[in-house]
Biopython code that builds the backbone (N, CA, C, O; Angstrom):
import numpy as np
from Bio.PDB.StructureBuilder import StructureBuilder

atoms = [
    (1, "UNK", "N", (7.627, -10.270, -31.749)),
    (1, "UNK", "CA", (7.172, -11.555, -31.262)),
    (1, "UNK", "C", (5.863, -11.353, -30.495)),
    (1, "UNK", "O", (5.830, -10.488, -29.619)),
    (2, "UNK", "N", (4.839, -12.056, -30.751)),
    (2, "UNK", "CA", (3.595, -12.141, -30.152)),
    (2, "UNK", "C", (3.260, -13.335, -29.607)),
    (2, "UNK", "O", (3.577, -14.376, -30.184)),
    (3, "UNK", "N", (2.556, -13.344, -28.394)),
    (3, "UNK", "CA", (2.110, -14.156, -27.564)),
    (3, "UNK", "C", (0.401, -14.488, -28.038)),
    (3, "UNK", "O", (-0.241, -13.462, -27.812)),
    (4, "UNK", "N", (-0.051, -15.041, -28.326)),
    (4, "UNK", "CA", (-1.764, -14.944, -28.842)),
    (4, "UNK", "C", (-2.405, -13.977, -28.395)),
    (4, "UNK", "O", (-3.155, -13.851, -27.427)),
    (5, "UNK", "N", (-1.842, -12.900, -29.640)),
    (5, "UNK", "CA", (-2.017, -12.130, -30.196)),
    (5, "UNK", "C", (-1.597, -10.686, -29.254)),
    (5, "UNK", "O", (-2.241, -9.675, -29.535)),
    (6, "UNK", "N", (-0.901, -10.616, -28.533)),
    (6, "UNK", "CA", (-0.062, -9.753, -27.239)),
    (6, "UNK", "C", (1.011, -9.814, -27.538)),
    (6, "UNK", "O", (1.618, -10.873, -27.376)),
    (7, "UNK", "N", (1.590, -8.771, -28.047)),
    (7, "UNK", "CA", (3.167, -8.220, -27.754)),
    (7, "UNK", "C", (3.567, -8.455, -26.832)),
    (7, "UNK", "O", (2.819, -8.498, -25.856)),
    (8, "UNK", "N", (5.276, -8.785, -26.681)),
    (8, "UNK", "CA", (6.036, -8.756, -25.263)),
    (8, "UNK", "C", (5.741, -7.197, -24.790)),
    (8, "UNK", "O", (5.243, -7.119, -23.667)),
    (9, "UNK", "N", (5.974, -5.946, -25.476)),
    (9, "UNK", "CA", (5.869, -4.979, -25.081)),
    (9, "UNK", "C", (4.503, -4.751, -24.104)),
    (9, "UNK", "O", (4.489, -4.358, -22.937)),
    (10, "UNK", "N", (3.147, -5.196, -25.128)),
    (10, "UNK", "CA", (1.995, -4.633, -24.225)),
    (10, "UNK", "C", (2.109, -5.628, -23.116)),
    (10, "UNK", "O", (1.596, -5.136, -22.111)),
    (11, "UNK", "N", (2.666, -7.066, -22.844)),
    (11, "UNK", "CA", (2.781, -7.491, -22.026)),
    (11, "UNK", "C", (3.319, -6.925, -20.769)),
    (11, "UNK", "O", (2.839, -6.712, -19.656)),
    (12, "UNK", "N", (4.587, -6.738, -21.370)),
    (12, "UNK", "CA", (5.430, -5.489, -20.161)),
    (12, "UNK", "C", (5.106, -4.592, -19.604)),
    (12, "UNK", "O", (5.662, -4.308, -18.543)),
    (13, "UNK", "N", (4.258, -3.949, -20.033)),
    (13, "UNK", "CA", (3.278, -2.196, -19.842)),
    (13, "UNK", "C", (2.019, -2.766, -18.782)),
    (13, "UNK", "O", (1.690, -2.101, -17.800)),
    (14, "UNK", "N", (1.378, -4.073, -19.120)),
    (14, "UNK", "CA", (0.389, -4.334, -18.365)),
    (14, "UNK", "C", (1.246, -4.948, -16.773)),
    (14, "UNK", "O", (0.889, -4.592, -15.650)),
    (15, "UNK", "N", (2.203, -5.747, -17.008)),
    (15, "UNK", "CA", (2.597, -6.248, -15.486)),
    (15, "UNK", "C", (2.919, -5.037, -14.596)),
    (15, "UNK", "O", (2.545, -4.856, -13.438)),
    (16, "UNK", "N", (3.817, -4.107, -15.493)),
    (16, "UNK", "CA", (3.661, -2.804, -15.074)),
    (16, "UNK", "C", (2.521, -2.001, -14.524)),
    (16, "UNK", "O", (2.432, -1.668, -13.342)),
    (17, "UNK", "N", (2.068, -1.852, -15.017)),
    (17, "UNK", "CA", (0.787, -1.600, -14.174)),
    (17, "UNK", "C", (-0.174, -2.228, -13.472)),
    (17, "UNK", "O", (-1.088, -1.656, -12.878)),
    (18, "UNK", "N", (-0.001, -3.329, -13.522)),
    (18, "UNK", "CA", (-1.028, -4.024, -12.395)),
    (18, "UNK", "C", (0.286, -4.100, -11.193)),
    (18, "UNK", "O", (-0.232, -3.984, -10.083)),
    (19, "UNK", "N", (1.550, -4.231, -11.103)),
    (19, "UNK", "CA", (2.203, -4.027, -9.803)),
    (19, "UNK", "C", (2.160, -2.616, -9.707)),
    (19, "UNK", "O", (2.239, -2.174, -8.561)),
    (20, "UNK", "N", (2.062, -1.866, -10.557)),
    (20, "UNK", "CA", (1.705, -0.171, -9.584)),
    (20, "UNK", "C", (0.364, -0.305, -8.712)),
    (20, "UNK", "O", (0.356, 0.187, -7.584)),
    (21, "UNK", "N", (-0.653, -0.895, -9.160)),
    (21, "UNK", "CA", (-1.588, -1.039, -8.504)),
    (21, "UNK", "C", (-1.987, -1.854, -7.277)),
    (21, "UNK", "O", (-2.779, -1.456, -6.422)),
    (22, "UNK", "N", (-0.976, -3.766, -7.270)),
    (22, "UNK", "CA", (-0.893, -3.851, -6.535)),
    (22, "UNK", "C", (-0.433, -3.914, -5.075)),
    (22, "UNK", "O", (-0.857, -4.538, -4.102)),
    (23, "UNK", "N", (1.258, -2.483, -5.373)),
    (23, "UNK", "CA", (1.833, -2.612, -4.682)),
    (23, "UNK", "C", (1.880, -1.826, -3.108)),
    (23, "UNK", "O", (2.472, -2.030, -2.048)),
    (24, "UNK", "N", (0.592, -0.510, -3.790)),
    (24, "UNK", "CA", (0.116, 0.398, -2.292)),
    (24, "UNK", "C", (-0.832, -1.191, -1.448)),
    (24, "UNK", "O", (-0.434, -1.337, -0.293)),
    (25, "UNK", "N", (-1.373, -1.724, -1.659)),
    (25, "UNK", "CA", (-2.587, -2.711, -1.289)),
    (25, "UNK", "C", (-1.539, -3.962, -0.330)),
    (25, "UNK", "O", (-1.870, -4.469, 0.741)),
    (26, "UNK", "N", (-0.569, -4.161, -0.906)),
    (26, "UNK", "CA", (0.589, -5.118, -0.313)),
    (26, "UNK", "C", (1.196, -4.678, 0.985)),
    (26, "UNK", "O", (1.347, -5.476, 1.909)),
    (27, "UNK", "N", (1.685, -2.917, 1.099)),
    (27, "UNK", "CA", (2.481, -2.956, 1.354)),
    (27, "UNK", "C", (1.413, -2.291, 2.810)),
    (27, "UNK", "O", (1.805, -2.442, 3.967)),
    (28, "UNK", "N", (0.283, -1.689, 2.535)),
    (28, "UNK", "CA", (-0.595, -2.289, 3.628)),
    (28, "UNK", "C", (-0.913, -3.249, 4.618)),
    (28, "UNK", "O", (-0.966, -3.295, 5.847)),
    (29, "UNK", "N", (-1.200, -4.370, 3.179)),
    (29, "UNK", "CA", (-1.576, -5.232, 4.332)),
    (29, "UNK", "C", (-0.732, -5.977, 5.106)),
    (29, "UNK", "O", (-1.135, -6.606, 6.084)),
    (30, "UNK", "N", (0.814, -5.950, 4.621)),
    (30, "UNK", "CA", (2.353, -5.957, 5.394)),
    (30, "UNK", "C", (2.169, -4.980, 6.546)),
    (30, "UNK", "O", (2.349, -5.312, 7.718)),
    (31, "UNK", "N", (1.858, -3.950, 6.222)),
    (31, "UNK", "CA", (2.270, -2.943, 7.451)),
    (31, "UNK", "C", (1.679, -3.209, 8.698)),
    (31, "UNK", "O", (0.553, -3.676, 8.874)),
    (32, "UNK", "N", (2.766, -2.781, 9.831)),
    (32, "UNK", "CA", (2.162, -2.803, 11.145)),
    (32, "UNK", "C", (1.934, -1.759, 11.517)),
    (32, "UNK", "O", (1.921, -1.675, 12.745)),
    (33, "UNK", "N", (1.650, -0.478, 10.752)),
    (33, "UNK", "CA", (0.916, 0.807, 11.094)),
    (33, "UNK", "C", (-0.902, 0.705, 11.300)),
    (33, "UNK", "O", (-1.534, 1.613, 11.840)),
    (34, "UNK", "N", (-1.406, -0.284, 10.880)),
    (34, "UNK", "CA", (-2.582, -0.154, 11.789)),
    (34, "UNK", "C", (-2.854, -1.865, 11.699)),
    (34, "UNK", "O", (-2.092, -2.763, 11.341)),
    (35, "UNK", "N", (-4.491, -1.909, 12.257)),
    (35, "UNK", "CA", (-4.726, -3.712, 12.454)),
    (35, "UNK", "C", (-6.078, -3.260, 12.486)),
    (35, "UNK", "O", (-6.682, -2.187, 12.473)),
    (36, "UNK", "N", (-6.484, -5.244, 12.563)),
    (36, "UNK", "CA", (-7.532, -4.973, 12.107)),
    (36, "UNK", "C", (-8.918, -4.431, 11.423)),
    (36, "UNK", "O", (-9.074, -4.966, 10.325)),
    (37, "UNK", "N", (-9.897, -3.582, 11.739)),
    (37, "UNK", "CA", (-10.859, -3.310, 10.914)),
    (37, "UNK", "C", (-10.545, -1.806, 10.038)),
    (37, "UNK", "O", (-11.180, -1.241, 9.147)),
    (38, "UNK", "N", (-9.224, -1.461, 10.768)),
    (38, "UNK", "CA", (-8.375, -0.580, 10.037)),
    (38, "UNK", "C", (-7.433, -0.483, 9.426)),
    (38, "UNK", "O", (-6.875, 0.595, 9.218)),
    (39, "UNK", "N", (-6.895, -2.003, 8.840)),
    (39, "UNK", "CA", (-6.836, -2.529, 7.847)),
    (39, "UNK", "C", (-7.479, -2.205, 6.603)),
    (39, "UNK", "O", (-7.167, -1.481, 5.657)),
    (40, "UNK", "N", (-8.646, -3.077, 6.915)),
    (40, "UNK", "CA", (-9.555, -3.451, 6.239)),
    (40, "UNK", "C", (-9.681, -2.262, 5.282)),
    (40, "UNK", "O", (-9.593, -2.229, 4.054)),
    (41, "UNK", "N", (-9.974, -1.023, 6.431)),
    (41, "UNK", "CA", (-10.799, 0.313, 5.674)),
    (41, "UNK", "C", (-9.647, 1.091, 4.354)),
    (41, "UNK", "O", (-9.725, 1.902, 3.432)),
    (42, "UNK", "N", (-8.549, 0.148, 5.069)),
    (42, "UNK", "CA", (-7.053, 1.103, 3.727)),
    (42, "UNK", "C", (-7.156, 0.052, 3.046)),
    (42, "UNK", "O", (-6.681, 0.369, 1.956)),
    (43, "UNK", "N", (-7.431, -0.856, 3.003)),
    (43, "UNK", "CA", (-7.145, -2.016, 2.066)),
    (43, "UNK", "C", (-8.140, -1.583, 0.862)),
    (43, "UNK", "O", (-7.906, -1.378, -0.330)),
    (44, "UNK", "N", (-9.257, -1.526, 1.568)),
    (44, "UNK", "CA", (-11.060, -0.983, 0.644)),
    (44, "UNK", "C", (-10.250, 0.302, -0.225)),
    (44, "UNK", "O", (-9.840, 0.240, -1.384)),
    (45, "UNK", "N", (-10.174, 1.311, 0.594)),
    (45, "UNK", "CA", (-9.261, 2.622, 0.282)),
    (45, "UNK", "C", (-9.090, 2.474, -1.146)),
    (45, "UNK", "O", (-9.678, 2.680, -2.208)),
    (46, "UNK", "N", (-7.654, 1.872, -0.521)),
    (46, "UNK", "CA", (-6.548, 1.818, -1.615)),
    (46, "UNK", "C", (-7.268, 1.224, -2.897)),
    (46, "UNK", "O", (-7.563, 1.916, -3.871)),
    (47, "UNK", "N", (-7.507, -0.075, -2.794)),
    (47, "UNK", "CA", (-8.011, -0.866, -4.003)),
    (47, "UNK", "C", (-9.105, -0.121, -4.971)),
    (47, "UNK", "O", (-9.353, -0.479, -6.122)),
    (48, "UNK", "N", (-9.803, 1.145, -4.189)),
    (48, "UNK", "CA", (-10.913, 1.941, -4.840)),
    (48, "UNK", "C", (-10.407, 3.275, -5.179)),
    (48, "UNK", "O", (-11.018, 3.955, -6.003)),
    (49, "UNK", "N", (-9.186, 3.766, -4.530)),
    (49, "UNK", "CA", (-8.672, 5.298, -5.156)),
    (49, "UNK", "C", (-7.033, 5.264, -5.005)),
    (49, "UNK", "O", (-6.465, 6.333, -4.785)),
    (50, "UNK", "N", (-6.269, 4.059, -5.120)),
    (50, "UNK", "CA", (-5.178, 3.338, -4.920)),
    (50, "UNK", "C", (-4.297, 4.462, -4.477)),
    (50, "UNK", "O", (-4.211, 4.656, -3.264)),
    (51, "UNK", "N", (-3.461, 5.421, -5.511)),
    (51, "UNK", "CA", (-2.397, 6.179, -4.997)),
    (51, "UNK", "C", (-3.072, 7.308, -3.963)),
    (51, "UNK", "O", (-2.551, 7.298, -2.848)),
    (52, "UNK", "N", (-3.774, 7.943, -4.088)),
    (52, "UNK", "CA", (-4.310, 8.564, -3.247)),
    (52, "UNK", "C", (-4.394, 8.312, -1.538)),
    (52, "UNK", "O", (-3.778, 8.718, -0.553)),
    (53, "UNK", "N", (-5.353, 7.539, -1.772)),
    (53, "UNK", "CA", (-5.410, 6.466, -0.721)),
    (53, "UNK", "C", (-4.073, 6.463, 0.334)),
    (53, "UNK", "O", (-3.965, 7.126, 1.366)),
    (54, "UNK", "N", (-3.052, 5.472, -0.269)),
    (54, "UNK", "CA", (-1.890, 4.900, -0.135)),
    (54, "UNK", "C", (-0.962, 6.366, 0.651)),
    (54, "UNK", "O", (-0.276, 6.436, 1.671)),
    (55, "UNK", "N", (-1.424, 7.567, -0.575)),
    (55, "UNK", "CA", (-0.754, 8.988, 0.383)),
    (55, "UNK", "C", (-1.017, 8.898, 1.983)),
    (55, "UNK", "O", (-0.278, 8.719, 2.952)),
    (56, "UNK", "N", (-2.825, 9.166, 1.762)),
    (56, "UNK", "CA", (-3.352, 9.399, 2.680)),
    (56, "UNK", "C", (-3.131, 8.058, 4.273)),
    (56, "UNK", "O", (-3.353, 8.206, 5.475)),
    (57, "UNK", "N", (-2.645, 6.934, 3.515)),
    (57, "UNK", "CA", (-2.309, 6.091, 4.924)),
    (57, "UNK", "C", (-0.658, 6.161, 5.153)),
    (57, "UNK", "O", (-0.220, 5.428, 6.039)),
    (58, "UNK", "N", (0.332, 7.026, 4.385)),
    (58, "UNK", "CA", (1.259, 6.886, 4.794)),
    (58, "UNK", "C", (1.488, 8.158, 5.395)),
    (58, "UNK", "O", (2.657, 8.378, 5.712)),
    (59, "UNK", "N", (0.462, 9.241, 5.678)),
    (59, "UNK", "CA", (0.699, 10.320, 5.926)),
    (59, "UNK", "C", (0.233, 10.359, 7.383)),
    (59, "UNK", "O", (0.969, 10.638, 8.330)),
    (60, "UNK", "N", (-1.224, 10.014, 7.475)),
    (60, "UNK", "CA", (-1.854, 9.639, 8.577)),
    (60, "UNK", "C", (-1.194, 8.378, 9.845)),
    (60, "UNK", "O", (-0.901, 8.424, 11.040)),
    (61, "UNK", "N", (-1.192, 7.610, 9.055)),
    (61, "UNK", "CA", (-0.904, 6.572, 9.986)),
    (61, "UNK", "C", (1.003, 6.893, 10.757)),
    (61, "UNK", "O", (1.896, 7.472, 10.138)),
    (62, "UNK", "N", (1.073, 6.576, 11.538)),
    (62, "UNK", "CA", (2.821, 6.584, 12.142)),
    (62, "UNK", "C", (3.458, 5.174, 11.921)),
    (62, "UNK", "O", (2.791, 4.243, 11.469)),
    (63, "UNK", "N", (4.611, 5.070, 12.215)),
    (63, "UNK", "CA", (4.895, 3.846, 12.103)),
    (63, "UNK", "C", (5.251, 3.292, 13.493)),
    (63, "UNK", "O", (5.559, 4.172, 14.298)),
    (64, "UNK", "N", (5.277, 2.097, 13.929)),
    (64, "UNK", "CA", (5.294, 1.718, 15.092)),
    (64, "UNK", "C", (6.345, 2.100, 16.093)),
    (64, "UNK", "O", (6.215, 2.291, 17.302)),
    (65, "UNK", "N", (7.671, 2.188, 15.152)),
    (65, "UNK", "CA", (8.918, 2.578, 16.416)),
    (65, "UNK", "C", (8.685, 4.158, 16.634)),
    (65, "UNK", "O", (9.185, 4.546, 17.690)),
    (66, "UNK", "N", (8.095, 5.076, 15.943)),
    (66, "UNK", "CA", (7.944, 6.329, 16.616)),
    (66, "UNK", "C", (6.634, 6.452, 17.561)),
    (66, "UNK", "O", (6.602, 7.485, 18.229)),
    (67, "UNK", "N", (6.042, 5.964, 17.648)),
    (67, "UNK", "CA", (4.772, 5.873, 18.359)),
    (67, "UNK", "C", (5.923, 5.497, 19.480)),
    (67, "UNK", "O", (6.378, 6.390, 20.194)),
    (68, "UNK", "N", (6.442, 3.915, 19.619)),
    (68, "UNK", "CA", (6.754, 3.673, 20.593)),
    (68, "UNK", "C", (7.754, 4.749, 21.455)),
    (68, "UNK", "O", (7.653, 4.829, 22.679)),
    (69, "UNK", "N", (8.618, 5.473, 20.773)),
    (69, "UNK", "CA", (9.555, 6.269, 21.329)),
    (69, "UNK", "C", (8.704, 7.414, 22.161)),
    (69, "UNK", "O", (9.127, 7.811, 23.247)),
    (70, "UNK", "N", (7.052, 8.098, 21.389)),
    (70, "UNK", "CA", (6.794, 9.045, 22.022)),
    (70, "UNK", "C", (6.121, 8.638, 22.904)),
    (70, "UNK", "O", (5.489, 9.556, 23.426)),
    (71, "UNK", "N", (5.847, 7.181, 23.568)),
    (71, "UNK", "CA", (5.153, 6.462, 24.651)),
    (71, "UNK", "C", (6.228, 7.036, 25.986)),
    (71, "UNK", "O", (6.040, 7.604, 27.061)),
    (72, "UNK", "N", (7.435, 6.522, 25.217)),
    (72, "UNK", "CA", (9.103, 6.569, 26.167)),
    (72, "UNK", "C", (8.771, 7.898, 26.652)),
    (72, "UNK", "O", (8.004, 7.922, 27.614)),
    (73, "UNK", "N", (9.094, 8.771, 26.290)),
    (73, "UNK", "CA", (9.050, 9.554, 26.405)),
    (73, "UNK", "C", (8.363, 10.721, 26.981)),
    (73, "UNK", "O", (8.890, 11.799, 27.254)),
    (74, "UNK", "N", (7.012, 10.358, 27.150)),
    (74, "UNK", "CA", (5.849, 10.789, 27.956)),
    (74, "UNK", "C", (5.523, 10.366, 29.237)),
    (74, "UNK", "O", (4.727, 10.908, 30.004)),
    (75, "UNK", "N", (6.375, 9.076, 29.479)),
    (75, "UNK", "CA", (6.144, 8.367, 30.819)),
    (75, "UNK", "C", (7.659, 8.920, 31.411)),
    (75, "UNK", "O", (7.754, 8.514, 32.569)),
    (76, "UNK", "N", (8.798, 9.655, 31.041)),
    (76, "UNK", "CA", (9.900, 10.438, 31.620)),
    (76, "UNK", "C", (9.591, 11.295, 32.362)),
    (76, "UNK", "O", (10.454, 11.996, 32.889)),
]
sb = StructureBuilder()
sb.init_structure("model")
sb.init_model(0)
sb.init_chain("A")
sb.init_seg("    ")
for serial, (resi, resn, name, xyz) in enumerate(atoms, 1):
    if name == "N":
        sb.init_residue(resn, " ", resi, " ")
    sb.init_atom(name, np.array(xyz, "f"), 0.0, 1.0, " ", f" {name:<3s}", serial, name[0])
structure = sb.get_structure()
């Protein structure tokens, strides 16, 4: 079955891959691991070297409840 002139299959393969692509860029700009203009710079990132990128901000960046714990913890 074809869609003008698109397979369901190549259909399937492309949604597929455009949510691999847009899902490091989402889950960014969801995240509360950074703000504002550092945002921005993973958003640019990602959208220009996507998985890579996406490593590099989940590696770098912390997530907010451990930050907060080692705040706790330093003021003990």
């Amino acid at each position: 079955m074809e869609v003008g002139g698109i397979s369901i299959l190549q259909l399937i393969i492309l949604l597929v891959l455009l949510l691999l692509f847009i899902l490091p860029a989402a889950h960014v700009l969801f995240s509360s691991r950074s703000h504002g203009g550092a945002k921005f710079g993973w958003i640019i990132g990602i959208l220009l070297f996507s998985w890579l990128a996406y490593a590099a901000f989940l590696i770098i960046t912390q997530p907010v409840k451990d930050a907060q714990a080692a705040n706790k913890s330093n003021h003990s």
